[in-house]
C-alpha positions as CSV (number, residue, x, y, z in Angstrom):
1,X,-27.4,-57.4,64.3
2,X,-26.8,-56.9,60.5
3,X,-23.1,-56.6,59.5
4,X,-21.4,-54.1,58.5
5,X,-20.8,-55.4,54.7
6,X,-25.1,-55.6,54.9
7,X,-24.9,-52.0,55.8
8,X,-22.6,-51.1,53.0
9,X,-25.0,-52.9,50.9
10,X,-28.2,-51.5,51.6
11,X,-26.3,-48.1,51.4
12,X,-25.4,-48.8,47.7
13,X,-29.2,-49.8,46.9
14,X,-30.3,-46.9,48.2
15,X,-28.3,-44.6,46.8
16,X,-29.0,-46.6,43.2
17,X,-32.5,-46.3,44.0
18,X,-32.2,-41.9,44.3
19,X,-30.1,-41.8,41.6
20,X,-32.8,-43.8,39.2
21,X,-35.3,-41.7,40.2
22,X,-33.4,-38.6,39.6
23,X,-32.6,-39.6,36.2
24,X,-36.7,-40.6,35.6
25,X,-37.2,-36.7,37.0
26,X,-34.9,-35.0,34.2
27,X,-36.1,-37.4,31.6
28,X,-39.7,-36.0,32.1
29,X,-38.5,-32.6,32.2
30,X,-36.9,-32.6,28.7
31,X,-40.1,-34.7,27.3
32,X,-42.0,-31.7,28.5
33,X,-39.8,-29.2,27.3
34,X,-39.8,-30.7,24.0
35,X,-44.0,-31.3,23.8
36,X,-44.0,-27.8,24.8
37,X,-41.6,-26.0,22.5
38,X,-43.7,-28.2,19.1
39,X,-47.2,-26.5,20.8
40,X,-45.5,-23.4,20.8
41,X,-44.0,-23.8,17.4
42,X,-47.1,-25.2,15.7
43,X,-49.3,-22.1,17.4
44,X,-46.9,-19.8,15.4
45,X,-47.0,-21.8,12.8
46,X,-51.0,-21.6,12.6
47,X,-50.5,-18.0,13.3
48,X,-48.5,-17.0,10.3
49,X,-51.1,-19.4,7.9
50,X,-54.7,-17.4,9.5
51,X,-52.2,-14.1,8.8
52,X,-52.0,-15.3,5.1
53,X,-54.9,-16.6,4.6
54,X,-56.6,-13.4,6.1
55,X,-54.2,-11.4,3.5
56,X,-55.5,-13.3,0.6
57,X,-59.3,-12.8,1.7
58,X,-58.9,-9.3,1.7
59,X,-56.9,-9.1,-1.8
60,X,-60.0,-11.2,-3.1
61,X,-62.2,-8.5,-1.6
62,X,-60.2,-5.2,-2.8
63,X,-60.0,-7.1,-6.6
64,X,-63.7,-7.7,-6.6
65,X,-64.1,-4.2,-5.7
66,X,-62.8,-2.5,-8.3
67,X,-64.6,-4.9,-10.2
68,X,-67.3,-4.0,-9.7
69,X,-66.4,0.0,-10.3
70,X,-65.7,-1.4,-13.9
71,X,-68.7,-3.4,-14.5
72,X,-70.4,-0.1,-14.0
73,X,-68.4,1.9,-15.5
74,X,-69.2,1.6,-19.4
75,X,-70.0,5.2,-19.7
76,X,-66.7,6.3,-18.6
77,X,-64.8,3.3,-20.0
78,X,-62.4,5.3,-22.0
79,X,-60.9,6.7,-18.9
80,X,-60.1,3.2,-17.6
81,X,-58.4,2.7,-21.2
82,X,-55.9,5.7,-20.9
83,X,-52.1,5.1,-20.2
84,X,-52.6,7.3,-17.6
85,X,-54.9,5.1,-15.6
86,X,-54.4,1.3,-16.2
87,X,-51.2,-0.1,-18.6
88,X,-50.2,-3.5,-20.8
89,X,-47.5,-5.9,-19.7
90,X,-45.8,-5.8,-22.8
91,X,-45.5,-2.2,-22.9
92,X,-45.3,-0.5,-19.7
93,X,-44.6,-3.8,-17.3
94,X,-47.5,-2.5,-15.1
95,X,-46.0,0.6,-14.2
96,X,-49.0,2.1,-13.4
97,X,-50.4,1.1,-10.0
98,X,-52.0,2.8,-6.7
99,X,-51.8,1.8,-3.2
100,X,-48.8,1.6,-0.9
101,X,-45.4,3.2,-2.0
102,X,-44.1,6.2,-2.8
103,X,-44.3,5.2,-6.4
104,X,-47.9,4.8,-6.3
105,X,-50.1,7.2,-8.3
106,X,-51.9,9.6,-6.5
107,X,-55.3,11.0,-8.2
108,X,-55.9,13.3,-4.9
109,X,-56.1,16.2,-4.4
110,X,-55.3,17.5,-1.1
111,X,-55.8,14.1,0.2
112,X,-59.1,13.8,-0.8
113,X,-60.5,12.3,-3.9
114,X,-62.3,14.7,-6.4
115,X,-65.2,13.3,-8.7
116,X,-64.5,13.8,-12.3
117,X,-67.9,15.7,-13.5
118,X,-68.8,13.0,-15.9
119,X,-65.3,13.5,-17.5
120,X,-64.4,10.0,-18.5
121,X,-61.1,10.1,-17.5
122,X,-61.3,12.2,-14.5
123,X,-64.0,9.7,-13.4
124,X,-62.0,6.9,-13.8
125,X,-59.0,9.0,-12.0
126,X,-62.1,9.4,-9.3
127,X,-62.2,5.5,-8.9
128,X,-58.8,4.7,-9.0
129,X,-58.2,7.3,-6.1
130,X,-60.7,5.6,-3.7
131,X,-59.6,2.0,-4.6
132,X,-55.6,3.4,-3.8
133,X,-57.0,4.6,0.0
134,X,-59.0,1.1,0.5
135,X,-55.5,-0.4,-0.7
136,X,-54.0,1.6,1.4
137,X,-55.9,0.0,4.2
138,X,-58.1,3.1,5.0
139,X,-61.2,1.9,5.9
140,X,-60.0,0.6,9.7
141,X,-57.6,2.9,11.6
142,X,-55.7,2.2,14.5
143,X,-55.2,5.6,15.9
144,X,-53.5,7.3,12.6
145,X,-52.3,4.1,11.6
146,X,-54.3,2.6,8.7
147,X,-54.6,-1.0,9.4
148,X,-57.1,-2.4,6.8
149,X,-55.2,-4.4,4.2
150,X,-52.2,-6.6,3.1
151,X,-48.5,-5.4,4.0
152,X,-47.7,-3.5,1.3
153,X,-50.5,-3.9,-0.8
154,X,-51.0,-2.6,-4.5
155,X,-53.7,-2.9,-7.4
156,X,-53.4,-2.6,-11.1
157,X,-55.6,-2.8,-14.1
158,X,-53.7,-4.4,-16.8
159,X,-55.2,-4.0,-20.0
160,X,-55.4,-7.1,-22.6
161,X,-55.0,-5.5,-26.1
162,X,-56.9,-5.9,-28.4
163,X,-59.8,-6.8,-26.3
164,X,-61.2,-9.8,-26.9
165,X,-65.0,-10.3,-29.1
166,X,-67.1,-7.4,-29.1
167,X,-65.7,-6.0,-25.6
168,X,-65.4,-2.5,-24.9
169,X,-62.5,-3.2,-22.1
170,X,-60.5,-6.8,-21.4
171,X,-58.8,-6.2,-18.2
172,X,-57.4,-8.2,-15.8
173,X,-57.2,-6.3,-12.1
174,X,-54.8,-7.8,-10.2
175,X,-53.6,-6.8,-6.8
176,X,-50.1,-7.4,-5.3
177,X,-48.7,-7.8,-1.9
178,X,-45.9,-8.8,0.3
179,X,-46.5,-12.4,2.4
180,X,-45.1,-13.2,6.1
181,X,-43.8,-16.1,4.8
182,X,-41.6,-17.9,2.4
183,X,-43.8,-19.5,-0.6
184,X,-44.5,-19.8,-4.8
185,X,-44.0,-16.3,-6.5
186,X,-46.4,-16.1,-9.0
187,X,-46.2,-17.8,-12.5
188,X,-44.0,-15.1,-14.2
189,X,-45.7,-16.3,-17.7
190,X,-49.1,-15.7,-15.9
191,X,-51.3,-12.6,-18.5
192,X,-52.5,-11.2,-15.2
193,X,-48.8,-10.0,-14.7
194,X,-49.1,-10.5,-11.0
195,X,-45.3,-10.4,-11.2
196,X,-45.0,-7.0,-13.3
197,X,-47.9,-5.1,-11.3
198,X,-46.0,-3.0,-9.2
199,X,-42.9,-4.6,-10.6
200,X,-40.1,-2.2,-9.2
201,X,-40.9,-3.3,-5.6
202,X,-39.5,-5.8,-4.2
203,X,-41.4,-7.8,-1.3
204,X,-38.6,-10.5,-0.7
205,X,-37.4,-14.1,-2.2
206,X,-40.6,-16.1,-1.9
207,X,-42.6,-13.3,-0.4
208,X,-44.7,-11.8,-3.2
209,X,-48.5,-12.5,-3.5
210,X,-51.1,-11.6,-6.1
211,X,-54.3,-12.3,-7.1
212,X,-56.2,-11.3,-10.4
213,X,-59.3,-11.7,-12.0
214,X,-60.2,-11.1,-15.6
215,X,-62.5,-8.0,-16.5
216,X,-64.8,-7.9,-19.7
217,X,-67.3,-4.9,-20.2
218,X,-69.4,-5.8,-22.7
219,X,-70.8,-3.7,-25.6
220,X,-74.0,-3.5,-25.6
221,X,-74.4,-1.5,-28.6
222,X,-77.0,-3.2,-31.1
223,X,-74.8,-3.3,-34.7
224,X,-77.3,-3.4,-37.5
């Protein structure tokens, strides 16, 4: 018959043996909590960067829609060219924009955008009104809620001055808009004047996105 000091033992080793495999239990647990919290993080993560990047596709879209409006527009180009319309960095700091905000312009009336008669400015007023709904994010509702654009988003046309060659307009559209996360701002020397379109609002530190692109409308006028 085993003694009682071999009982004792193979008590102790037994017990050693639970407690080791106790220990190997917990271990795992906290190697899966932690491979479980990075998925998680990295999922939000890639969530924020398709929310971004989805952001910026559309600002590319809205800029090369309006445009276009200007490319076509050389009839009417004087409109585009009034204060009341489009402004100059220098001058005005972009003041004039459409879109979101209560300090956007509003060329409605009664909601609804009015076409100018072949009045250059009213025309242009015309154009600007439908670009500030699509900014707006009015082509794709969600119940009332207009869902289709940026957070926030805004457009300018920034006129260069004087324009450069023989152009009838120089201007850059650039469209503004508030990120979900924390990046660059926008070169604050940039001509574009991502950073003074719609320069009153503030979309956070780190938070402010633009895009531009430069607008010439040739004239096509033969000079003898």
């Amino acid at each position: 018959m085993p003694s009682l000091a071999d009982l004792r033992r193979c008590r102790t080793r037994a017990t050693g043996e639970r407690g080791f495999t106790l220990i190997e239990v917990l271990v795992t647990i906290v190697i899966m909590l932690l491979g479980i919290l990075g998925v998680i993080g990295m999922q939000a993560r890639s969530t924020v960067v398709e929310f971004e990047s989805y952001q910026r596709g559309e600002a590319l879209s809205l800029v090369r829609e309006m445009q276009g409006r200007l490319t076509d527009s050389r009839t009417i180009i004087s409109g585009y060219l009034d204060p009341a319309v489009s402004s100059t960095v220098g001058s005005q700091g972009a003041s004039v924009y459409v879109g979101s905000g209560t300090s956007a312009k509003d060329f409605s009336a009664s909601s609804a955008c009015v076409p100018g008669a072949g009045v250059p400015l009213a025309e242009a007023k015309y154009e600007m009104c439908q670009w500030g709904q699509t900014l707006q994010g009015a082509a794709s509702l969600e119940g009332s809620s207009k869902v289709g654009a940026m957070i926030g988003a805004r457009g300018c046309l920034i006129r260069v001055v004087p324009a450069e060659g023989n152009a009838l307009a120089d201007i850059y559209v650039t469209v503004v808009w508030q990120g979900r996360s924390k990046g660059a701002e926008p070169d604050p020397d940039s001509p574009a004047g991502q950073n003074n379109c719609a320069g009153d609002v503030n979309f956070g530190n780190g938070l402010r996105r633009g895009v531009s692109v430069r607008v010439l409308v040739p004239n096509l006028t033969k000079s003898s």
